[in-house]
C-alpha positions in Angstrom: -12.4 -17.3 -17.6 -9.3 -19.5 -17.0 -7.5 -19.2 -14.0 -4.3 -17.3 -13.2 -1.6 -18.6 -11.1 1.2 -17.5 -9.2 3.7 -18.4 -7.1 4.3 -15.1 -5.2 1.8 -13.8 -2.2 0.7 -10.9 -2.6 2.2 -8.0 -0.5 0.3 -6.4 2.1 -2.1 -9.1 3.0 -2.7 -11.8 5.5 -5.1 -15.1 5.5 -8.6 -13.7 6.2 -9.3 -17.7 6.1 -7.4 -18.1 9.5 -9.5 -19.8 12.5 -6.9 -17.9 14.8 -8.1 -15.0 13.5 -11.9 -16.1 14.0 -12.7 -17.5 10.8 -14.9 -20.5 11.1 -16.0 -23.7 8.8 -19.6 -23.5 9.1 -20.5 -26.6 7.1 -19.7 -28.9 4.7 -21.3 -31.4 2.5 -18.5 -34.6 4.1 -15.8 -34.7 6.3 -15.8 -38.1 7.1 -11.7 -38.4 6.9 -10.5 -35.2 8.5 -12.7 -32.4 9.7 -12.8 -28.9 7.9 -12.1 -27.0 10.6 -8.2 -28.4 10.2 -8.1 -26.5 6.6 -8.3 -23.1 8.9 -5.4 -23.8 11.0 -2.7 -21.1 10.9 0.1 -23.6 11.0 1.9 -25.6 8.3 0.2 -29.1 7.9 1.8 -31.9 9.0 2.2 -35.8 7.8 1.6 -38.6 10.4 2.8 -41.8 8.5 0.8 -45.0 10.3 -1.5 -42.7 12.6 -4.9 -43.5 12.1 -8.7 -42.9 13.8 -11.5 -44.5 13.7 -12.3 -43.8 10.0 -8.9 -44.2 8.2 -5.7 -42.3 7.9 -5.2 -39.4 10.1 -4.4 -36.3 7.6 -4.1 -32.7 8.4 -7.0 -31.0 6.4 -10.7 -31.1 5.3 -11.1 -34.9 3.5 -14.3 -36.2 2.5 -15.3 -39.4 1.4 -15.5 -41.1 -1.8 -17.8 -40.4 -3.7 -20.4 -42.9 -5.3 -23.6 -41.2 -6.3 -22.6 -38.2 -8.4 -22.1 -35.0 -7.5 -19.1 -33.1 -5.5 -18.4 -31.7 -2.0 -18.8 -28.5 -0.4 -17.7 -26.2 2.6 -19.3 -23.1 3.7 -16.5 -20.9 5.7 -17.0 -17.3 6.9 -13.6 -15.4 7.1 -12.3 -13.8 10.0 -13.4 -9.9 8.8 -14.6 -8.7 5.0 -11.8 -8.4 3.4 -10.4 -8.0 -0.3 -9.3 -11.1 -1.8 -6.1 -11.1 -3.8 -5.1 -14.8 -4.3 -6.4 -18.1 -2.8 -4.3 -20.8 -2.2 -5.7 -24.4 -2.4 -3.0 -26.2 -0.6 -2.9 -29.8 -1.1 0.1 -31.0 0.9 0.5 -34.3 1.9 -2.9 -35.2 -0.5 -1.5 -37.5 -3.0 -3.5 -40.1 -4.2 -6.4 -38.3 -2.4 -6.8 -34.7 -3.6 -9.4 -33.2 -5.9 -8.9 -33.2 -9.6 -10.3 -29.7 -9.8 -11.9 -27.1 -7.3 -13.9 -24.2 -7.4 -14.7 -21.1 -5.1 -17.6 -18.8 -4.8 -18.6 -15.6 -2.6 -20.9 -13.5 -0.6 -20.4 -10.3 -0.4 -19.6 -7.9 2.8 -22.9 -7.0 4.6 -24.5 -10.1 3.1 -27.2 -10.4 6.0 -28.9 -14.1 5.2 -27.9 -17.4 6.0 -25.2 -18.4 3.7 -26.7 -22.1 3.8 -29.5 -20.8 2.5 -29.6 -22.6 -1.1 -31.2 -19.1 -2.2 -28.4 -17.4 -1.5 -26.9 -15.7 -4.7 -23.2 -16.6 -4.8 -20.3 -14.9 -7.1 -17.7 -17.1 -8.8 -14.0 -15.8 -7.6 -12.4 -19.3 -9.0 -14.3 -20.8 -11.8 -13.5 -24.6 -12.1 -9.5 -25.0 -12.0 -7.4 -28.3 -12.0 -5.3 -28.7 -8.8 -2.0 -30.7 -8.1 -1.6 -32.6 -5.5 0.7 -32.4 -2.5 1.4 -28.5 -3.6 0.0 -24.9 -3.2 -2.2 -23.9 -6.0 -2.2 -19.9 -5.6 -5.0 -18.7 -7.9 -4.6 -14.9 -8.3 -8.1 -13.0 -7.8 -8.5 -10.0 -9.4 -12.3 -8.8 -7.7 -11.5 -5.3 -5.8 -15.4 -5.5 -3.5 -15.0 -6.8 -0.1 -16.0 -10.6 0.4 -17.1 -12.5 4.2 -18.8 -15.6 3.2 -17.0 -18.6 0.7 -18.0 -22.0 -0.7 -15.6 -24.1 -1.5 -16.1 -26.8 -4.2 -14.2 -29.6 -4.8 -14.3 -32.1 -7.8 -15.3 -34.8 -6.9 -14.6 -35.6 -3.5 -10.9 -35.6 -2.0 -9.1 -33.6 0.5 -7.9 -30.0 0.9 -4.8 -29.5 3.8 -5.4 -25.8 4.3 -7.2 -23.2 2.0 -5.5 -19.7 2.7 -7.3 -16.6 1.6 -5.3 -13.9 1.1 -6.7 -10.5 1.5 -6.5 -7.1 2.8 -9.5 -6.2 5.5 -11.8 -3.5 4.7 -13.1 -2.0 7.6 -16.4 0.8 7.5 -14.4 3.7 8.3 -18.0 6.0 7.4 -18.9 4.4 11.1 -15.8 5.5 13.2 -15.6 9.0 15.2 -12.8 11.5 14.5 -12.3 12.0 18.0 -12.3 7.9 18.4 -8.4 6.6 19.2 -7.3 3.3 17.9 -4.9 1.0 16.9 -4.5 2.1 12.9 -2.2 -0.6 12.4 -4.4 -3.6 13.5 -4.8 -6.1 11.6 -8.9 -5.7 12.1 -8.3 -2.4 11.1 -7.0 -3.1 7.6 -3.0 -2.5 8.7 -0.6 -4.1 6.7 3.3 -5.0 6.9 4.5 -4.4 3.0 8.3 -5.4 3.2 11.4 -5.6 5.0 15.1 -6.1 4.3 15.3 -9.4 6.3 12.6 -11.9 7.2 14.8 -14.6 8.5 13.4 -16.0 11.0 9.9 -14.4 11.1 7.4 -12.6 9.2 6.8 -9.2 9.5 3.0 -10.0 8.9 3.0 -11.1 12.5 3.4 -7.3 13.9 -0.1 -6.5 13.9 -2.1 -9.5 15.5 -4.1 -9.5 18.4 -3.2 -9.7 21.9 0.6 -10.4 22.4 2.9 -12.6 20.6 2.4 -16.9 22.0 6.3 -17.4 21.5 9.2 -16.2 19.9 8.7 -17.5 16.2 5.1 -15.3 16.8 6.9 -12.1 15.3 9.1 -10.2 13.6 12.9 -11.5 13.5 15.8 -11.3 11.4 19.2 -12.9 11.1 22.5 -12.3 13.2 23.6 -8.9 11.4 27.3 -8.9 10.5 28.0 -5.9 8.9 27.3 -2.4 9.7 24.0 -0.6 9.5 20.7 -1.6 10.6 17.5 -3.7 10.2 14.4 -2.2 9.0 10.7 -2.5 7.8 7.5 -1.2 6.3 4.3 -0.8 6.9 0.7 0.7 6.1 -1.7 1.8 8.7 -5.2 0.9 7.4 -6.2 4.6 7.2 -4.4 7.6 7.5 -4.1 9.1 10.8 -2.4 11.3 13.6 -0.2 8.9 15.7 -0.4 9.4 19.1 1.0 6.6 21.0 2.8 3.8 20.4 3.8 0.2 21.6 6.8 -1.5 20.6 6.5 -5.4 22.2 9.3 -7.3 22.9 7.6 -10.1 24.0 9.5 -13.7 23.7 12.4 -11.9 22.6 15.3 -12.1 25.3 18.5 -13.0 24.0 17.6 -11.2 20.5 15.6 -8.4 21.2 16.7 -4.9 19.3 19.1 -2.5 21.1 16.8 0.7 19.7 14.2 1.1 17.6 13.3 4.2 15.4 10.3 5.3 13.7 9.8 7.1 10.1 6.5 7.8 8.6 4.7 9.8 5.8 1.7 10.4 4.1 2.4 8.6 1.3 0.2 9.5 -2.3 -1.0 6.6 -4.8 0.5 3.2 -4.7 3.2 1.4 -2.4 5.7 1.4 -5.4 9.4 2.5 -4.5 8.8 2.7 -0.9 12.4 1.3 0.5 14.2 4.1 -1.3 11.7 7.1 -0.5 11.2 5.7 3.5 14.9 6.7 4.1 13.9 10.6 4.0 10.8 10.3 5.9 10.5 12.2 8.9 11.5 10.8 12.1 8.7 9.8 14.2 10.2 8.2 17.2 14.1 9.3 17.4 16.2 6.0 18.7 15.2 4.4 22.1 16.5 1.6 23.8 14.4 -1.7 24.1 14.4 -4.1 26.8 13.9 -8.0 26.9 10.6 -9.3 26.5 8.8 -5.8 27.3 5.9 -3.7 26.1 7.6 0.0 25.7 5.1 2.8 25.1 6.1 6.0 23.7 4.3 9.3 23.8 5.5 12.4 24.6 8.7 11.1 22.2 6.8 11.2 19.8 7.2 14.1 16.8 3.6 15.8 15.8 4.1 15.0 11.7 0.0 15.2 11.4 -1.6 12.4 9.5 0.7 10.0 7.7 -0.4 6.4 6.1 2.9 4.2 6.3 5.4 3.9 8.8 8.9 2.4 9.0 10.6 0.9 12.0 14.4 0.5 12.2 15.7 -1.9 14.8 19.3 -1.2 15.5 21.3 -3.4 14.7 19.0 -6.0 14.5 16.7 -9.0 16.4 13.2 -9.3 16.8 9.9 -7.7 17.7 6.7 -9.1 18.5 4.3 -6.4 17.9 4.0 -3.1 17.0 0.9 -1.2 17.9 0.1 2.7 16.6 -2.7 4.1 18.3 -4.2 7.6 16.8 -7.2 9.6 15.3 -8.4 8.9 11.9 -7.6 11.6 9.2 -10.3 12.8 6.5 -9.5 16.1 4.5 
């Protein structure tokens, strides 16, 4: 089966390959050049012309040697949580005369309880063999819906990878948590999602649901200087339906540019994530408007309308600025 490309990530999901997230390199057949764990950084790699270590070149990935005796090279990573994998990204920057030809990827499947080094271990093909370019993403669109924790990634026949992405949605066992449990339904370990905004400008609204608090100000959500009237907004889907009870809007970082209010909306939305923008604008308030402060955590509670269980939530920043995170604590819902 050939490959599919695209150009476009996927909405709704966020690199389950991550090391800041806890995903780890576990092994690899080489890294003679540049060490694997450097494909798992979260930032964007970097060039250093005329830097060099003990073994050659310093480059900003996973680089093996060349090889002479047949063969190709291999690195075991586990992701940070199972996940689903919509597209993989083989991202070759800065790899020119060095990348691989071709790569492959392979799985093991959520709950997989051996050792993924074990050369017994029954792996699934999510990438068959695909030709990559060098210094360039190759998104590879995957189309398997069962949730994934351990890859192997080949490459053909030796070369160097800058940063393989995984991009996914998490899959939590939601069969193992109480009714009566509260917890963060937007977290990104608990499957939460941002889906879209009107403005990204300056940061991603994939950044609202991370652990602990923001690191600095480009670590959340931010959008540009608004000049005409109206109001910032964005989307996002809890990772189960559930009764929101309490909720955080952070600030953190954000002191010049922080929001003047912020707003909530949310709904229990039916089937997919289609049309949301238009139909968001009638959901029920949530939150009416409240002021923000400069680099603050602001918790809301008894503010809060009782709307029952809803599965997305939008949050309008008036007129506009930046949030670090946004945290929405509640019950799970099952009819």
């Amino acid at each position: 089966m050939a490959a599919v490309m695209s150009n476009e990530i996927p909405s709704g999901t966020l690199n389950l390959a991550e090391s800041e997230l806890g995903a780890q390199a576990l092994w690899s057949t080489d890294d003679f050049f540049a060490q694997k764990e450097r494909m798992l950084a979260r930032a964007e790699p970097v060039s250093r012309p005329g830097v060099f270590d003990d073994n050659g070149q310093w480059m900003d990935g996973w680089e093996s040697r060349r090889r002479r005796g047949g063969g190709h090279d291999i690195c075991v990573v586990r992701l940070a949580w199972p996940g689903e994998i919509r597209m993989i990204d083989l991202d070759t920057h800065y790899f020119t005369g060095n990348y691989p030809p071709h790569a492959s990827v392979e799985a093991l499947q959520s709950g997989y309880a051996g050792d993924p080094l074990d050369p017994a271990a029954s792996w699934t093909t999510l990438l068959p063999k695909s030709a990559l370019t060098g210094n360039s993403h190759n998104r590879f669109v995957v189309t398997s819906t069962e949730p994934w924790q351990f890859l192997r990634l080949n490459i053909f026949p030796d070369g160097g990878v800058a940063r393989l992405r995984v991009w996914g949605v998490v899959r939590p066992d939601w069969t193992s948590v109480s009714r009566d449990r509260v917890l963060d339904l937007f977290a990104v370990e608990n499957g939460g999602a941002g889906l879209c905004a009107n403005d990204e400008h300056y940061g991603s609204i994939r950044n609202l649901n991370r652990p602990g608090r923001g690191v600095n100000m480009g670590d959340g959500w931010e959008t540009r200087r608004r000049r005409e009237p109206g109001y910032d907004w964005s989307i996002v889907r809890l990772g189960h339906p559930g009764a929101i009870e309490e909720v955080e809007v952070d600030t953190a970082h954000f002191r010049g540019n922080y929001p003047d209010r912020v707003s909530l909306q949310a709904a229990l939305v039916e089937g997919s994530d289609a049309a949301l923008e238009l139909s968001s604008r009638e959901w029920p308030l949530l939150l009416p408007e409240q002021k923000l402060q400069a680099h603050a955590q602001h918790r809301f509670r008894k503010e809060l309308a009782s709307l029952g269980p809803v599965s997305h939530v939008r949050m309008n920043i008036h007129p506009d600025g930046g949030v670090s995170r946004l945290r929405l604590l509640g019950r799970v819902f099952r009819p």
